[in-house]
C-alpha positions as CSV (number, residue, x, y, z in Angstrom):
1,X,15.0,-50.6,66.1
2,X,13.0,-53.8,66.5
3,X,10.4,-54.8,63.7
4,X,7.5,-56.9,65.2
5,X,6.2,-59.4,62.2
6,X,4.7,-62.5,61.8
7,X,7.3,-65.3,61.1
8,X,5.8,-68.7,60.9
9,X,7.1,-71.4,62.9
10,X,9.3,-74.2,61.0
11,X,6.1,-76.5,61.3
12,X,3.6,-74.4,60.1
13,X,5.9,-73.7,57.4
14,X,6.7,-77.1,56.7
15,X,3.0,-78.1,56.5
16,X,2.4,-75.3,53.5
17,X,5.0,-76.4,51.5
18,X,3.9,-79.8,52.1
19,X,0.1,-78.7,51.0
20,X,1.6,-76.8,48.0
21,X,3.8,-80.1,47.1
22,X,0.8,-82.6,47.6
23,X,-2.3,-80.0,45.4
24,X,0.9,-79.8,42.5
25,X,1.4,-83.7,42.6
26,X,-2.4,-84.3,42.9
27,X,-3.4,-82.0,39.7
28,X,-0.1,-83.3,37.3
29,X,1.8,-81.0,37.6
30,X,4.5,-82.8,39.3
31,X,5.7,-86.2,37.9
32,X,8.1,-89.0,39.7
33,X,11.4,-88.8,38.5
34,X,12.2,-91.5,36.0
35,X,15.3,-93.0,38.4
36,X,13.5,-92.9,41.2
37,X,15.0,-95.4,43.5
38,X,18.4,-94.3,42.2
39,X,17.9,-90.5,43.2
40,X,16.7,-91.4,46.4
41,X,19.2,-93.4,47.4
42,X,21.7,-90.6,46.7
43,X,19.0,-88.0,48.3
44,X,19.0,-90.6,51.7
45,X,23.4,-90.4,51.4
46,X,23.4,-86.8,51.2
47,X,20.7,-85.8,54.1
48,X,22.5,-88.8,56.7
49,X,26.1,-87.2,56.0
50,X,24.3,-83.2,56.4
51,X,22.7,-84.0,59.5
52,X,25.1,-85.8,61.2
53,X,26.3,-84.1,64.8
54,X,29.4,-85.8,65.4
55,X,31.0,-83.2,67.0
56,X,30.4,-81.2,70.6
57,X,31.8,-77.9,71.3
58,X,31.4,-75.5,74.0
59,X,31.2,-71.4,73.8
60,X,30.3,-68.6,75.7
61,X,27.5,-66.3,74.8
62,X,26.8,-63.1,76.6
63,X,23.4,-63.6,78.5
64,X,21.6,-61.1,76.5
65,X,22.7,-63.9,73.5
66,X,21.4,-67.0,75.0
67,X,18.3,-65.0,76.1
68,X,17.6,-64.2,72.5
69,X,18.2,-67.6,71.2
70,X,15.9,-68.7,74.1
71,X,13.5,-66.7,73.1
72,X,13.4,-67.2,69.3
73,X,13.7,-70.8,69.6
74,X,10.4,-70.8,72.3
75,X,8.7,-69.3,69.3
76,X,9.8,-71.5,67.2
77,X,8.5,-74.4,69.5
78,X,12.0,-75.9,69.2
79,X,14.7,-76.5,71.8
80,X,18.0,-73.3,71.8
81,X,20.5,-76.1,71.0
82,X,18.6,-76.9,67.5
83,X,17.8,-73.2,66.8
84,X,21.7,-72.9,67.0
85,X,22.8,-76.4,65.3
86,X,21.1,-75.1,62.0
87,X,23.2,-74.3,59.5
88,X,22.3,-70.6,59.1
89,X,21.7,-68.9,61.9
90,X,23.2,-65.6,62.8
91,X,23.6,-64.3,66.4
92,X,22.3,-60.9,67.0
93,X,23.1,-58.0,65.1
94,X,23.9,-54.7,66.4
95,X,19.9,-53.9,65.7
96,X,19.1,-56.0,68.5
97,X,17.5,-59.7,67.5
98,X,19.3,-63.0,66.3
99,X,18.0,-64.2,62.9
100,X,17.8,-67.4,60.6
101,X,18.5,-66.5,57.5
């Protein structure tokens, strides 16, 4: 059984939390950490060595696969090969649709 529901793209997503991140900083309620330029530098380490594709591999899908990832990843305005480089995504269940989780 397919459920039909709203799922917001990754950008429109992104720009709420953004808003959410930018009215908490604005009103206080969000301060700078105190070592800054330390914990970004460690932040900067950690998101170069998570998001580095170093790697290739090949696989076969059944086409009713790739047609799903196709089609979740046009929603998602993104290219297939992203939608499946993330690091929790799930091919399609026996209910029918792949998901991110």
């Amino acid at each position: 059984m397919r459920h039909d529901r709203s799922v917001p793209t990754i950008k429109e997503a992104g720009e709420d939390h953004e808003q959410d991140y930018d009215n908490r900083f604005g009103s206080g309620k969000l301060k700078r950490a105190k070592n800054i330029k330390r914990k970004m530098k460690e932040h900067k380490a950690i998101a170069e060595s998570s998001f580095k594709k170093d790697a290739r591999i090949n696989i076969r899908l059944s086409s009713r696969d790739l047609r799903s990832l196709q089609a979740r990843a046009l929603k998602e305005g993104i290219p297939y090969q992203t939608l499946v480089s993330r690091p929790k995504w799930r091919p399609p269940s026996s209910a029918g649709e792949a998901s991110i989780v």
